[in-house]
C-alpha positions as CSV (number, residue, x, y, z in Angstrom):
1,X,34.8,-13.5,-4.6
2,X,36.3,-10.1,-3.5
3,X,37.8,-11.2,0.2
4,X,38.3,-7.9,2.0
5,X,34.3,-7.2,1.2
6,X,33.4,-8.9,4.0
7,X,36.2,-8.0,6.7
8,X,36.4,-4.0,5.5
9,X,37.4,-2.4,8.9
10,X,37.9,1.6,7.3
11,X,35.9,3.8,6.5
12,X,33.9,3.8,2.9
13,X,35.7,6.3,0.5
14,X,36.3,6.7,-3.3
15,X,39.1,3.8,-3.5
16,X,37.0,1.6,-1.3
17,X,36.7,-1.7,-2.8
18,X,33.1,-1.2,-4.5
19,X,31.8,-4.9,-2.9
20,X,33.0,-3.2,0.5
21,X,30.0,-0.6,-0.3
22,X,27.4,-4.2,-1.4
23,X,28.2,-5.3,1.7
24,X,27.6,-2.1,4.0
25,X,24.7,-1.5,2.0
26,X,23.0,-5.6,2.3
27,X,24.0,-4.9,6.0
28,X,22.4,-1.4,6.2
29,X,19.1,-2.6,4.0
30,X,18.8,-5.7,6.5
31,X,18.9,-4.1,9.8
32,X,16.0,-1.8,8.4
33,X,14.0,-4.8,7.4
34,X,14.6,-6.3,10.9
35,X,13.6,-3.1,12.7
36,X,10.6,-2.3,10.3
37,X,9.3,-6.3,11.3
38,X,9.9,-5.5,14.8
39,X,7.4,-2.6,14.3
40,X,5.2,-5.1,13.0
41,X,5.1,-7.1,15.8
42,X,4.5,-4.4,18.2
43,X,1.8,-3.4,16.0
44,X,3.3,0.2,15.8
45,X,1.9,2.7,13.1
46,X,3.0,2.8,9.8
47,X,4.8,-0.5,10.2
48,X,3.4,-2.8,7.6
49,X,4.5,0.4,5.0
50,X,7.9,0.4,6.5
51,X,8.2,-3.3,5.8
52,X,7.4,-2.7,1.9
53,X,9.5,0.3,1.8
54,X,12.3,-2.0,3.7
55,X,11.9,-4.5,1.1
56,X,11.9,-2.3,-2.0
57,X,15.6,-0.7,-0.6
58,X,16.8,-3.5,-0.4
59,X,15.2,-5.2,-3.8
60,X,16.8,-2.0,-5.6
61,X,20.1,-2.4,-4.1
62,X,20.9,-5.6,-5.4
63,X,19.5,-4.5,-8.5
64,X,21.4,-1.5,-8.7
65,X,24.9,-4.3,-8.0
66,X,23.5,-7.4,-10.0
67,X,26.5,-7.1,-12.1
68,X,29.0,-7.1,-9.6
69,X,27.4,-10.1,-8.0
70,X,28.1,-13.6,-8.9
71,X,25.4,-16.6,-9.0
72,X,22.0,-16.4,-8.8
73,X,21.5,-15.9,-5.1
74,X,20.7,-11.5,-5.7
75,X,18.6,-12.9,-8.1
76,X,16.4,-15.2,-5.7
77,X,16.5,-13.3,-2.6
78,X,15.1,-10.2,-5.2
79,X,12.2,-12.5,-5.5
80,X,11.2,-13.3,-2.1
81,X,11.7,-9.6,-1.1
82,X,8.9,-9.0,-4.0
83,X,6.7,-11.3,-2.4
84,X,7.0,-9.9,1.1
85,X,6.6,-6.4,-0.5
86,X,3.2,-7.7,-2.1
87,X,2.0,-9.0,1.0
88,X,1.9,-5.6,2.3
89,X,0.6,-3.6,-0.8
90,X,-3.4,-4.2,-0.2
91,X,-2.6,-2.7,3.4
92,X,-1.0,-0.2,2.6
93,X,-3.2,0.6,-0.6
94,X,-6.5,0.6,1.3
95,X,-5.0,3.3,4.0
96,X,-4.5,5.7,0.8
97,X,-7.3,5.2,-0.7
98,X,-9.8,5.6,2.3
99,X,-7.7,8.6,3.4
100,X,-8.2,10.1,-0.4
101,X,-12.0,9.3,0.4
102,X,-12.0,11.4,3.5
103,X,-10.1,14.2,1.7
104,X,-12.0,14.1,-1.0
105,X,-15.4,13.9,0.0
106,X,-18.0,17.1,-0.1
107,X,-21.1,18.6,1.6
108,X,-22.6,17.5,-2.1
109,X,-22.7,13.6,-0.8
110,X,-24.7,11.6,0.7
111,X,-23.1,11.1,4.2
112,X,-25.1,7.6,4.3
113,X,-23.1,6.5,1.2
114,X,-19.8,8.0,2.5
115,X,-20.2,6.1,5.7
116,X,-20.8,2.6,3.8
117,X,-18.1,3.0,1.7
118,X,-15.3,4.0,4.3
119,X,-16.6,0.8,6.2
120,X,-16.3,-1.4,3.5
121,X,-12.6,0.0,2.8
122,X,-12.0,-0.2,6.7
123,X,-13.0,-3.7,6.9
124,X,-11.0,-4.3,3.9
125,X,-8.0,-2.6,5.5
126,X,-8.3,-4.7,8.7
127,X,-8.6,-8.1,7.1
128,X,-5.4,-7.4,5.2
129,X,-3.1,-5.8,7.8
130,X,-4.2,-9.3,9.6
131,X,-3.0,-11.1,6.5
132,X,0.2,-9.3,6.2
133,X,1.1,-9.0,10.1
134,X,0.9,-13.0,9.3
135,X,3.2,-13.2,6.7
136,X,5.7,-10.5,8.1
137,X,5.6,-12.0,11.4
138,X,5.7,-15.8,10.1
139,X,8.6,-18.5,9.5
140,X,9.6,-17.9,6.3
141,X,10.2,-14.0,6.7
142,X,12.5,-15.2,9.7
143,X,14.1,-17.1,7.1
144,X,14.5,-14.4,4.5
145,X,16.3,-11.8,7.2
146,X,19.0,-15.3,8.4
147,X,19.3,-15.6,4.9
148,X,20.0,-11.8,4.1
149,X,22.6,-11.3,7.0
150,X,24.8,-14.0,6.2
151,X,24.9,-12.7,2.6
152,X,25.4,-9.2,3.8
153,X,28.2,-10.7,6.0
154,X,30.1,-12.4,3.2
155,X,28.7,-11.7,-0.3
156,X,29.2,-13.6,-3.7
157,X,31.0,-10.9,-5.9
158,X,32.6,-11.1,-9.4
159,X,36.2,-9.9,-9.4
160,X,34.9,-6.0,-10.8
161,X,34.0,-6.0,-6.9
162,X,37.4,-4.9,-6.5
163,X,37.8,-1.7,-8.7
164,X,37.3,1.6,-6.5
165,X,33.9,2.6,-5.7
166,X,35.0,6.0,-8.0
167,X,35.4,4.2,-11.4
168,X,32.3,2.0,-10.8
169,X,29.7,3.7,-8.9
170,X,29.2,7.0,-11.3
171,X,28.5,4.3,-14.5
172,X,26.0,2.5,-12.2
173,X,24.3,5.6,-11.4
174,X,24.4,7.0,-14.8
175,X,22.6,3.8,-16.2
176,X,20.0,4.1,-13.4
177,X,19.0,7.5,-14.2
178,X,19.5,7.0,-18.3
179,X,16.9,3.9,-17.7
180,X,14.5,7.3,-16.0
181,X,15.0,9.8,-18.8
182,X,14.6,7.8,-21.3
183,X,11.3,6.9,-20.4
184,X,10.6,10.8,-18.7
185,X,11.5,12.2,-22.1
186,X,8.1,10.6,-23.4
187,X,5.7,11.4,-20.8
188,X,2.9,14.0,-22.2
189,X,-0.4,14.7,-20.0
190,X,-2.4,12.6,-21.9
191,X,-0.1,9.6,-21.4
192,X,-1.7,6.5,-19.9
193,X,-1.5,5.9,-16.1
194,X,0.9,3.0,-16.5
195,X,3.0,4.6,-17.9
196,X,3.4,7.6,-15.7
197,X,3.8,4.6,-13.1
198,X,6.4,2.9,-14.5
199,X,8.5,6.5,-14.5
200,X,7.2,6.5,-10.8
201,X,9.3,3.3,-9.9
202,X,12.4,4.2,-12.0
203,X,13.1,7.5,-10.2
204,X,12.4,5.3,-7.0
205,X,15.0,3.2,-8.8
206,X,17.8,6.7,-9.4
207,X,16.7,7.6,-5.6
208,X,17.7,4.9,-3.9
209,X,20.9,4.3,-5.9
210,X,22.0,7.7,-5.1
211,X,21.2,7.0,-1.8
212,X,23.4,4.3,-1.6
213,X,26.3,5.8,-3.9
214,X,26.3,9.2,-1.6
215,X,28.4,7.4,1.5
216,X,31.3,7.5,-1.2
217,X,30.0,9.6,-4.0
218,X,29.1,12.6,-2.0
219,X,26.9,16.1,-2.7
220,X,26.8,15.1,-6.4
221,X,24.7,11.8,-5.7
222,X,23.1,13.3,-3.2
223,X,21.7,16.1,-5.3
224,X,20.8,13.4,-7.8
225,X,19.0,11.9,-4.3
226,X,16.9,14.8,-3.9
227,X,15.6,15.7,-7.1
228,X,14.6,11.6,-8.0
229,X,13.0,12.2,-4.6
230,X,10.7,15.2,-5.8
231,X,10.1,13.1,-8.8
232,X,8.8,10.3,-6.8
233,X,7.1,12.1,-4.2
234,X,4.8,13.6,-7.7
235,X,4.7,10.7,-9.2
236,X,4.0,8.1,-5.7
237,X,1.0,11.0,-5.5
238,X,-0.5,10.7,-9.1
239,X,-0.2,6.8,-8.3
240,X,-2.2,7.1,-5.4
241,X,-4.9,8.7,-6.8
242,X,-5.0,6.0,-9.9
243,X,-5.6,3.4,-7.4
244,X,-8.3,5.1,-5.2
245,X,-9.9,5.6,-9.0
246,X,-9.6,2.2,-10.0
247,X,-10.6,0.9,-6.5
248,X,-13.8,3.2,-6.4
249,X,-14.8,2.0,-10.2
250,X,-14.5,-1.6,-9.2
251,X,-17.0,-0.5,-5.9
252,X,-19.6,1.0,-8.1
253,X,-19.8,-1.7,-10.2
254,X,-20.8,-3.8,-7.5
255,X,-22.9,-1.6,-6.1
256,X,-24.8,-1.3,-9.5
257,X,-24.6,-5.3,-9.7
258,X,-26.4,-5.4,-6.4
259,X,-29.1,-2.9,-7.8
260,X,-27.9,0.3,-5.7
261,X,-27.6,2.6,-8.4
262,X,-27.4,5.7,-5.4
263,X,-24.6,4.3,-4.2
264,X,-23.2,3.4,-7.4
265,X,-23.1,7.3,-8.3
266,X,-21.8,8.1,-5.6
267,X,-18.8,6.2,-5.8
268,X,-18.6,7.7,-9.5
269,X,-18.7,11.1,-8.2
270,X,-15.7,10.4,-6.1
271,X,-13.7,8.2,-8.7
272,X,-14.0,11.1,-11.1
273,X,-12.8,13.2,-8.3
274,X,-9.7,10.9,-7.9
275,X,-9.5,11.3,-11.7
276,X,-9.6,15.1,-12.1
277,X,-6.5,15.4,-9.3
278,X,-4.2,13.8,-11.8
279,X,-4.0,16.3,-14.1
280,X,-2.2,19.1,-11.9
281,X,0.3,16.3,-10.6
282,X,1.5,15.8,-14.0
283,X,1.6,19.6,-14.7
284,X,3.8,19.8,-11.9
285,X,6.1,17.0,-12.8
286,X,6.5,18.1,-16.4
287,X,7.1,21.6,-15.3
288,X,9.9,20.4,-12.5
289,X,11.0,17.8,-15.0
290,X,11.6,20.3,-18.6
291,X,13.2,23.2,-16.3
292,X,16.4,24.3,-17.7
C-alpha cells in the first residue's frame, strides 16, 4: 500500500506518486457520480445519462490502474458500476432512438403510424426512467458511492504506486490506445456493426485515460483527449443509429405478428432509414482515422 496516496497535500505533477493521481482521480469520479444522482433525484434533464456516463468514468479509471491496484476490490466495485450503468441504458437508449424517429421521419409517412410509434417508444421511455430513477435513487447505490469514497480516501495499491506519474502514465496510455488501433486498423465500411462498436468503447476507453493522465501529462494527453473524443463522438453516432435500427426491426415484427402489415412498413421504411445513415459515419471516421 503506497501511504502518501491517501494524505498527498501538493499539487499533481510528473514525480507525483502515480497512486496520488488513483486517488485524485477515484475522488474526482465519485463526486460526479454523487452530483449526477443528485440530478436524479431532482428529476433534472439529462440526469439518468449523466449517471451512466458517471459510472463508465469511473469504470474506465480503475481499469485504466487495475495493475497498480492490489486485491480484488477495483475489480468488484467495476462490476457494480456496470450494473448501475445498465440500469440506465434502456432510458437513455429509448430518448435516442425516438429523437432519431422524429429526425428522421418524412412528409412520405403516414402521420397515424408516426404518432403510434413515438407513443409506444414514449411509454417505453417513461416506464424505464421510473425503473432506473429507482435503482439510482435506492439503497444499494447509496452503498456503492460510501463504498467508493472510502476507497478514493485510502486506496489498495501495489508498491508500482510509488514510481512517478512520468515513467508510469505514458505506458498506461500507450497500451490504451494500442488496444484502439489495433482493432481501428481493421475496420472497412462493410464491417459488422459490432465491431465498429467495440472500436466505439475503446476510444471511450483512450478518451478517458487521457483525460485522467492530462492533470500530470499535459497538451500531449490532452491532444490524445481530443482526437479519441472525435473518434467517439462518430462512432457514439453510428451506434445510435444501430440501435434505433435494431429497435425499429423488433417493432415491425410485432406489428406484422399482430396482423398490421401498414404499420409494419412503416417502421421498415424508417429502420432502413436508420440503416442508410451509417454509411457516411464510417466514411467519416475512416477518412479522420487514415489521415496522415
Amino acid at each position: 500500500m503506497v501511504e502518501s496516496a491517501g494524505g498527498w497535500s501538493g499539487p499533481l505533477s510528473a514525480e507525483t506518486p502515480v497512486g496520488v493521481l488513483v486517488a485524485n482521480a477515484l475522488t474526482k469520479g465519485t463526486t460526479r457520480l454523487r452530483g449526477a444522482i443528485l440530478m436524479v433525484e431532482k428529476s433534472e434533464d439529462d440526469a439518468i445519462h449523466q449517471v451512466r456516463v458517471s459510472c463508465r468514468r469511473l469504470r474506465s479509471d480503475l481499469r485504466l490502474f487495475r495493475k497498480l491496484l492490489a486485491g480484488d476490490w477495483a475489480q468488484e466495485l467495476r462490476g457494480e458500476l456496470a450494473a448501475l450503468a445498465n440500469a440506465c441504458g434502456e432510458t437513455r437508449d429509448l430518448e435516442v432512438i425516438a429523437a432519431l424517429v422524429r429526425e428522421s421521419t418524412t412528409s412520405e409517412d403516414d402521420p397515424e403510424h408516426v404518432e403510434t410509434i413515438l407513443t409506444t417508444l414514449t411509454l417505453g421511455l417513461d416506464r424505464a426512467a421510473a425503473r432506473s430513477a429507482e435503482v439510482v435513487t435506492g439503497e444499494g447505490t447509496a452503498m456503492l458511492l460510501q463504498t467508493l469514497e472510502a476507497v478514493a480516501a485510502s486506496p489498495l495499491l501495489k508498491p508500482k504506486a510509488g514510481k512517478p506519474c512520468s515513467e508510469v502514465l505514458p505506458q498506461l496510455l500507450n497500451a490504451a490506445n494500442h488496444t484502439f488501433t489495433q482493432q481501428a486498423d481493421k475496420l472497412k465500411p462493410w464491417t459488422v456493426d459490432d465491431d465498429w462498436h467495440e472500436v466505439r468503447l475503446l476510444a471511450k476507453r483512450v478518451r478517458y485515460a487521457a483525460d485522467t493522465s492530462a492533470a500530470v501529462l499535459g497538451d500531449e494527453a490532452k491532444e490524445t483527449a481530443t482526437h479519441a473524443a472525435k473518434y467517439q463522438e462518430l462512432l457514439g453516432q453510428h451506434q445510435d443509429h444501430c440501435a434505433a435500427a435494431d429497435a425499429l426491426t423488433a417493432m415491425a415484427r410485432e406489428a406484422a405478428a399482430q396482423d398490421d402489415p401498414e404499420l409494419s412498413f412503416t417502421l421498415g421504411r424508417l429502420t432502413e432509414r436508420q440503416r442508410a445513415a451509417r454509411k457516411p459515419l464510417r466514411e467519416e471516421f475512416l477518412s479522420l482515422y487514415h489521415r496522415p
